[in-house]
N, C-alpha and C positions, 0 to 999 in steps of 0.2 A: 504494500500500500504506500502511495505515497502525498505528502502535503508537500505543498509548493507556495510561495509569497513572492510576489512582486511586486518591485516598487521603480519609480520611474518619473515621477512629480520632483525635481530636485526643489523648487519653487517654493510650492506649501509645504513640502513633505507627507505630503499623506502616504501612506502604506496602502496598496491597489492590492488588494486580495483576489486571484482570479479563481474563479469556481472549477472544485471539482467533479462535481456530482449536483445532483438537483436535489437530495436528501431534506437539504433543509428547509424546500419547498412544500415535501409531505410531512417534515414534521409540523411546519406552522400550519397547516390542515389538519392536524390532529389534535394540536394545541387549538385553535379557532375554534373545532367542532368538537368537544370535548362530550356532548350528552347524546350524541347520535352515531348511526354508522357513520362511518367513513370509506367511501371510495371516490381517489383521486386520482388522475393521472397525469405528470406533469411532465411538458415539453423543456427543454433547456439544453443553453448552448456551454461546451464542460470543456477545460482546458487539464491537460496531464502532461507529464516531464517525458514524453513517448519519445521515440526517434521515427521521424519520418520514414516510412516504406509502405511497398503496395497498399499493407491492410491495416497502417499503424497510422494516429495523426495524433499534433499535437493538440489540437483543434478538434474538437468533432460535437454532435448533437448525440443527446439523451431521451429516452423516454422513461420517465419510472414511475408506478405503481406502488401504491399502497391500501390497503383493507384493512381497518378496523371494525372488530364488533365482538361480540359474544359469542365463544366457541367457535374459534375460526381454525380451522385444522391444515395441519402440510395437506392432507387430502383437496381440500378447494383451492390450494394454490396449484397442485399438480391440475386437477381440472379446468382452470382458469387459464394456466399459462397453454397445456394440450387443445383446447377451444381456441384457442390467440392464432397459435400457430397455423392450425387448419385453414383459420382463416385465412390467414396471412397466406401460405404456401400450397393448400390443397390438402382434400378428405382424406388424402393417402399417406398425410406428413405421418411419423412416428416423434416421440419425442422421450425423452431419457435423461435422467435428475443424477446427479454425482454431487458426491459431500465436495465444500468446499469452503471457505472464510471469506467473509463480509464483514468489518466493524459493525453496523448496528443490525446483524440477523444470527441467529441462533436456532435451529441447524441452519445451514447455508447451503447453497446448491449451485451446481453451472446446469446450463440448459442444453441439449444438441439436441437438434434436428437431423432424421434422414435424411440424406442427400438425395437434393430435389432434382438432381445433373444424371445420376444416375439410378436411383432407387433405390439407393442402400446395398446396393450391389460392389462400390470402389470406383473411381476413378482419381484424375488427378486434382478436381475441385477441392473433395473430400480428405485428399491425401490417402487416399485408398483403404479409408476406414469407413467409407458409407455413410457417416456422421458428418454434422455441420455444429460445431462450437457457437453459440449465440446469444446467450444473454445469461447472465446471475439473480439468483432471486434467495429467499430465505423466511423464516417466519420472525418477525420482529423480535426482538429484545425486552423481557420484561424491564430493561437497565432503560430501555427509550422511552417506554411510558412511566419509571420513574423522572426520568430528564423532565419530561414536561411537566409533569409536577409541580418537578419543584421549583420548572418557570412560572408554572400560572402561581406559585406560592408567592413568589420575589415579586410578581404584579400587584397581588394583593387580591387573589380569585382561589376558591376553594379547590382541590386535588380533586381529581374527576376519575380513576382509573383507577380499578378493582380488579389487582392482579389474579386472583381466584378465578375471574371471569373472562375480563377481556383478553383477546388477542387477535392479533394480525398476521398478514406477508406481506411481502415487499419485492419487486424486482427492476431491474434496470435494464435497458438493453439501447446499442447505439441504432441510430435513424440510418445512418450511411451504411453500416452493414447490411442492413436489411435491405436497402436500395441495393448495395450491390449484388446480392443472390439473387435479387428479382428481377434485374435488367442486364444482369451477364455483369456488370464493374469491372473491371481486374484492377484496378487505382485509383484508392480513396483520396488520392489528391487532386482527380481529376476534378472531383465536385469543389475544388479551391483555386484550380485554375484561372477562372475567370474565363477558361476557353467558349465563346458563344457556339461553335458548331455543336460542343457535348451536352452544353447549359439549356439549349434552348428544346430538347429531343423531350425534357421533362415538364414545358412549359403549358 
């Protein structure tokens, strides 16, 4: 994982924090809506210390989810994100959950998709695992909806979350990856180009 700070105002000196993640989009949705469900899904643009290549950018868009309520189980995230995908790729997607670490999710998961190139058969999209790597997700953190807490406390508004009951997930996944599966890509830089031939095809 990484944090990053930048700064670049030599003037006023302000400290330019660029966003990682859009995180802290769904939690002040959590925090705002504190006595009802919650389902959000929030777009944003995320900066990370990446090196440039085909599928890496320093630069890229996010989309991430969140659900809160009462008795929300890994079970409705796996069906939510399996439902996403179909959509996204087709009735024939498969889709497949592996442990993995997130800060605020607890279990944590990566997501893959069969490979829409070949049908989960191999080829070279896939790296000849039939599989497509694509997004992270997790079931919330009891530790996040203590966090908010004990924001709404330092506001001066009552604790609203009853660990006994509530829970959530959470997932993330970039925009440009998923344009590039669905429109063939090979270079997520190209969508930075500025090039009008490739820019305009999505217009």
């Amino acid at each position: 994982m990484v944090e990053a700070f930048w700064s670049s105002d030599k003037v006023t000196r302000l400290l330019v924090a660029l966003c990682l993640g859009t995180a802290f989009l769904t939690s002040a949705g959590a925090q705002t809506y504190p006595d009802r469900p919650v389902r959000i899904v929030v777009p944003g643009k995320v900066h990370r210390n990446d090196a440039a290549d085909a599928t890496h950018s320093p630069v890229f868009h996010q989309v991430e989810g969140l659900c809160v309520d009462t008795n929300i189980t890994f079970s409705d995230l796996k069906g939510t994100l399996s439902h996403a995908m179909k959509a996204l790729f087709g009735a024939d997607v498969k889709t497949r959950f592996f442990p993995s670490f997130f800060p605020f999710t607890e279990p944590s998961a990566d997501v893959q998709i069969s490979c829409i190139f070949c049908g989960g058969t191999g080829c070279r999209k896939c790296k000849h695992s039939g599989w497509i790597e694509l997004l992270g997700c997790g079931m919330v953190d009891p530790a996040v909806f203590a966090s908010v807490d004990e924001q709404r406390v330092a506001l001066g508004r009552a604790p609203a979350y009853d660990f006994a009951k509530v829970s959530g997930f959470a997932f993330g996944m970039g925009v440009e990856r998923i344009a590039m599966i669905l429109h063939g890509v090979s270079d997520i830089g190209l969508f930075y180009s500025g090039d009008m031939r490739f820019l305009e095809q999505f217009a």
